[in-house]
N, C-alpha and C positions, 0 to 999 in steps of 0.2 A: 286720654292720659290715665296710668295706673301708680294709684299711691298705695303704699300698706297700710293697712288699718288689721290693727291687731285687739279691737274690742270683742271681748267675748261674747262667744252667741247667745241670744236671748232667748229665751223658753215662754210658751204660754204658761200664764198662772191660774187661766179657767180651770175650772172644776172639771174641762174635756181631761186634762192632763194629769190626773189620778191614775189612771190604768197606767201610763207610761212611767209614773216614778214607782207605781208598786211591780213594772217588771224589771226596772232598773234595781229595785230591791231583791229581786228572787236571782238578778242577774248576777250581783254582787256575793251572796249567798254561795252560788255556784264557782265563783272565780275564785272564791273565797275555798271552796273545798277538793277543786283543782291545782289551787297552789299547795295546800295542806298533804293532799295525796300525791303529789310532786315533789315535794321535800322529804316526805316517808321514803319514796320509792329510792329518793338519789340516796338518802342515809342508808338505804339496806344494799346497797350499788356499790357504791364508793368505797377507795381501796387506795394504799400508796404503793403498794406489791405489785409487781409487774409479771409479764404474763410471761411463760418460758418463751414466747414466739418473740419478745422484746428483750428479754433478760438475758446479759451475760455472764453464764454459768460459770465462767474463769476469776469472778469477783466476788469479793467478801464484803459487804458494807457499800457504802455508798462513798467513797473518796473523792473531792475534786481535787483537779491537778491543775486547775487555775483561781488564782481570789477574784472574788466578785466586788462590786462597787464598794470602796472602803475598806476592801478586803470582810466583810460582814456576807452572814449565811441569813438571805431577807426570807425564806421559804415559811416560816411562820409567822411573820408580819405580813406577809402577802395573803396567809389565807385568814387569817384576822380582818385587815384592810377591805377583803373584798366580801368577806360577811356581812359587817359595816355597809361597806358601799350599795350591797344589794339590799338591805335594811333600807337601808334612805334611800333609794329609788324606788323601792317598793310605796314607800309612807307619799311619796313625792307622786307618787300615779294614783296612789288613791285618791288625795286630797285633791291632786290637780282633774281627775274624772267626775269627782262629785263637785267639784264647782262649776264644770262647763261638761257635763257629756257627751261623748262624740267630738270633741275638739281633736280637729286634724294635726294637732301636737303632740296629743296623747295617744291617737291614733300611730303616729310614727315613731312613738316612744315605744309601742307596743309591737312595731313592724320589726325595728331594728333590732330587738330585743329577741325577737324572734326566727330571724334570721343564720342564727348561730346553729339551728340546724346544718346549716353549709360547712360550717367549721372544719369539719375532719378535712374537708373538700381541699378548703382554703390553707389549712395545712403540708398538705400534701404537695402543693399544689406551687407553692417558692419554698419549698423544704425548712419549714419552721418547725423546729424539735423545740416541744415543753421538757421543763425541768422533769424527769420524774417521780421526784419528789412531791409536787403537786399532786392534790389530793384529786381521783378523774376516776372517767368510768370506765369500766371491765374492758379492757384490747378486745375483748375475744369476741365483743359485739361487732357484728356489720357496719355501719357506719363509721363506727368510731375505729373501725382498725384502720382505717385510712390515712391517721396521723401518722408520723413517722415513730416517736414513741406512745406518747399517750393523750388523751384528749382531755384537759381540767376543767374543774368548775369554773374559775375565773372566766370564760368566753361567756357566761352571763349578763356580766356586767357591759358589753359592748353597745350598748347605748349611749352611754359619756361619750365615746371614741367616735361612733359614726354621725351621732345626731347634736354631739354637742359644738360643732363647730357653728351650727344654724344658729344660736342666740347670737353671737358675738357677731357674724355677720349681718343679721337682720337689724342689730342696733345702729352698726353704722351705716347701713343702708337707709335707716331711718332720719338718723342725724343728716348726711349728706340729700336726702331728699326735701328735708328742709328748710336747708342751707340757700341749698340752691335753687330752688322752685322747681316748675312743672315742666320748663322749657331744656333742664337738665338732660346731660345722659342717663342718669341714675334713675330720673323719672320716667324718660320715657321709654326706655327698656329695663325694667326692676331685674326683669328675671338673669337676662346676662347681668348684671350687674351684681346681684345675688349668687349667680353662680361664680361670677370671678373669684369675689369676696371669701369665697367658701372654698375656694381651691386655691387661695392663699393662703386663708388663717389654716384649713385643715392640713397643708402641707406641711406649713411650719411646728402646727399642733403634734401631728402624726412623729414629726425627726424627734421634736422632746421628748416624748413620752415613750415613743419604743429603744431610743437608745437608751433610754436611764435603764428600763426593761431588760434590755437584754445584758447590759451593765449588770444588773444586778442579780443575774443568771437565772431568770424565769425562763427564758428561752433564748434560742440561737437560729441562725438561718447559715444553716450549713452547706450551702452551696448558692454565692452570690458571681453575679459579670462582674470581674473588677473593676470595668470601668463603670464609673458612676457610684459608685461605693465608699462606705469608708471602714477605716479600718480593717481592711480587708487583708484575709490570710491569718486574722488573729478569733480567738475563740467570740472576740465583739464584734465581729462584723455586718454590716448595715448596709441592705441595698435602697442608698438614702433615694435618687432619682427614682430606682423601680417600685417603693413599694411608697413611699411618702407620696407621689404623682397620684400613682393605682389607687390609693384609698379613698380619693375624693371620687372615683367614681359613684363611690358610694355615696359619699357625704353632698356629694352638686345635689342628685336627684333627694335625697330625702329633704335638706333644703328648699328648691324649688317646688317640691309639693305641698310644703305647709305655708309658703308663699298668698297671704290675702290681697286683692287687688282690692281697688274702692267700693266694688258690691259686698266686700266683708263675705267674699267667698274663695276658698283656698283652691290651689290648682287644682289640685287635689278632688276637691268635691266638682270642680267644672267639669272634670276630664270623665267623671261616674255620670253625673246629671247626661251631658253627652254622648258618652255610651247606654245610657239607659240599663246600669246592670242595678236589676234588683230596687227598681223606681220607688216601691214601696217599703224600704228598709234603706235609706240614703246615707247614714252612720256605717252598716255592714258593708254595702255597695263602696263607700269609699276607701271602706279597707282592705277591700281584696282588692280595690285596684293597686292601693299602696304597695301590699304584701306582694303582688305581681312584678311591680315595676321595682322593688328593693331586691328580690329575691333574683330578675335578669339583671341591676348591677351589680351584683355582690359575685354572679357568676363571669359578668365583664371582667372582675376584678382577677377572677380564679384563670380567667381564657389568658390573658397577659401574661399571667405566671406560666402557666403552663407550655405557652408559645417559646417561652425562653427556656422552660425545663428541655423541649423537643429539640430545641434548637441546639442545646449543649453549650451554649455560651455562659452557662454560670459555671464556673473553672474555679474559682477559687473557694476554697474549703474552710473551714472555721476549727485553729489549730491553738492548741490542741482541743483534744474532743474531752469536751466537761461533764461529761456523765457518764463514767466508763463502768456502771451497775448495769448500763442498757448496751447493746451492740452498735456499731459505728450504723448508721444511717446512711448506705452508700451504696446506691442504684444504681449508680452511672463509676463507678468503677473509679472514680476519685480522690479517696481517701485513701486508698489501698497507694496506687500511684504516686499519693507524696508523703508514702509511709508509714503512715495512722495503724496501730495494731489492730487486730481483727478481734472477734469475730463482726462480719459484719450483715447487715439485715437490711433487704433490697425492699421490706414495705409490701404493701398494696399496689396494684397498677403498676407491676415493677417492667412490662415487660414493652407493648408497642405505646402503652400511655407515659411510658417515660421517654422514648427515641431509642427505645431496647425492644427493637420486636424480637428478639433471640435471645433474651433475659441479661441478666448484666453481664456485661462482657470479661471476657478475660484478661485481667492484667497479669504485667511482671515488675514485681513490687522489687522497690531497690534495698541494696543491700542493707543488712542490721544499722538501722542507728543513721539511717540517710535519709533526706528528704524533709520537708517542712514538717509533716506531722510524725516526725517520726522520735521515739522514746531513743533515750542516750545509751548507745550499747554497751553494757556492764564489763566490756573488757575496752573499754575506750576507743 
């Protein structure tokens, strides 16, 4: 039988375990001047100006042609909020590392966190255009041109998103294993049981929070299947089945790895101990197995989007397009099709990675003033 036990790990208090709090010192020092020279780097980086390869040279200012949640412009509370929120995630990983170090919590706070390296990927990848307004880094980088417009700060904060559905889950995974004894389902498979858990609260987590999102016009997903969507065909539309489903891939595994069975050891650290990576460093060892295993779901996540991008079954378009300071984002020759004015900008990977090995295709766009996306022709 496996019960959770979520007691924190104990540390020697011999006199052996000097050396290790004084390199947990020099360690903290370090992390301490990595974030410092991390936030230099983004401040001397960081721009709301967009790059001529994203910019629609035919506009003046930044106009939208649709109201956002309440009809309200959230684009400065947004990067307030997430100052904020990176603030107290920050304070929340110190404190929570100096109470328990090497706790495979913190560990996965640090996985997930770090995973946003994939970002542009993941962008690209079910056609989520950011606001350009949002404050992000330079286009004209490599990785980050990968986005359809631009890649922001806010994907920092994606640790609430990915790892936060694991508390509420493990609580009543807790409560029901108590409930019912040892001789339970819940008992005697935690981990299905933990994974279900988490690919329900994270589904439902995921629908609230990206629809108010994208309501609120931080971004759009400009090319959804309509079926399984909602609001589709409108500048809010939400591929609620495709992409609320796909995020728990990510959110199951980080979940089940900080999963403690009753030796008060995490999948996590069983699954390093087992492989023997790095026997002598069992804290490091557990995190690059973490970092491995978040970094192939996070690309499970991107492979699903992508299979549907090749496939061409995401047909409906996100009308009108609400950022007309950047060029339409239209790879697949769809926009153009239900009349969206141009100019328009096929991206990165525009060509066999989108189901265009011959780059975007040729349309013939209908006449002035026709089609879903199409502007009202000034002679009626």
């Amino acid at each position: 039988m496996s019960t959770d036990q979520s007691l924190p790990v104990t540390h020697d208090s011999t006199p052996e375990s000097a050396p290790r709090s004084a390199k947990r010192g020099w360690g903290g020092w370090v992390a301490g001047a990595a974030l410092a020279a991390f936030t230099v780097f983004f401040i001397a980086n960081c721009r709301v100006a967009l790059d001529p390869r994203v910019a629609n040279p035919n506009v003046q200012g930044r106009p939208r042609p649709v109201k956002f949640l309440f009809g309200l412009d959230y684009i400065t509370f947004l990067h307030i909020s997430t100052i904020i929120m990176l603030l107290v995630l920050l304070v929340v990983f110190i404190r929570g590392w100096r109470r328990n170090p090497g706790s495979p919590v913190m560990l996965m706070f640090l996985c997930t966190t770090l995973i946003v390296w994939q970002d542009p990927i993941m962008n690209w990848s079910p056609f989520a255009v950011y606001n350009p307004d949002l404050i992000h880094w330079p286009e004209s980088w490599p990785l980050v041109s990968l986005s359809p417009t631009v890649e922001p700060f806010v994907v920092f904060g994606y640790v609430t998103f990915y790892f936060g559905p694991y508390f509420p889950a493990i609580a009543i995974l807790r409560k029901l294993q108590a409930r019912r004894g040892p001789q339970a389902f819940v008992s005697r498979h935690p981990l299905w049981s933990l994974g279900l858990l988490t690919l329900v609260i994270g589904f439902i987590f995921d629908a609230w929070l990206e629809i108010q999102l994208v309501h609120a016009g931080m971004y759009i997903y400009s090319q959804v299947i309509p079926w399984g969507s909602v609001f589709t065909g409108s500048t809010f539309q939400f591929p609620l089945i495709w992409e609320s489903l796909s995020v728990t891939f990510v959110m199951i595994p980080a979940a089940i790895l900080c999963y403690r069975d009753d030796t008060g050891k995490s999948v996590a650290e069983k699954l390093t101990a087992k492989a023997r990576i790095i026997p002598r460093r069992p804290v490091l060892g557990t995190f690059l197995v973490m970092f491995a295993i978040m970094n192939v779901s996070y690309f499970a996540y991107g492979a699903w989007f992508w299979a549907i991008k090749m496939s061409h079954a995401a047909t409906s378009v996100a009308c009108p397009w609400p950022y007309p300071e950047a060029k339409v984002y239209d790879p697949q020759g769809f926009y153009e099709k239900a009349g969206a004015q141009g100019p328009y900008s096929v991206g990165i990977w525009s060509t066999w990675a989108s189901g265009e090995p011959n780059g975007r295709p040729h349309v013939e766009p209908p006449p002035e003033g026709v089609g879903a996306c199409a502007t009202p022709s000034p002679h009626g």
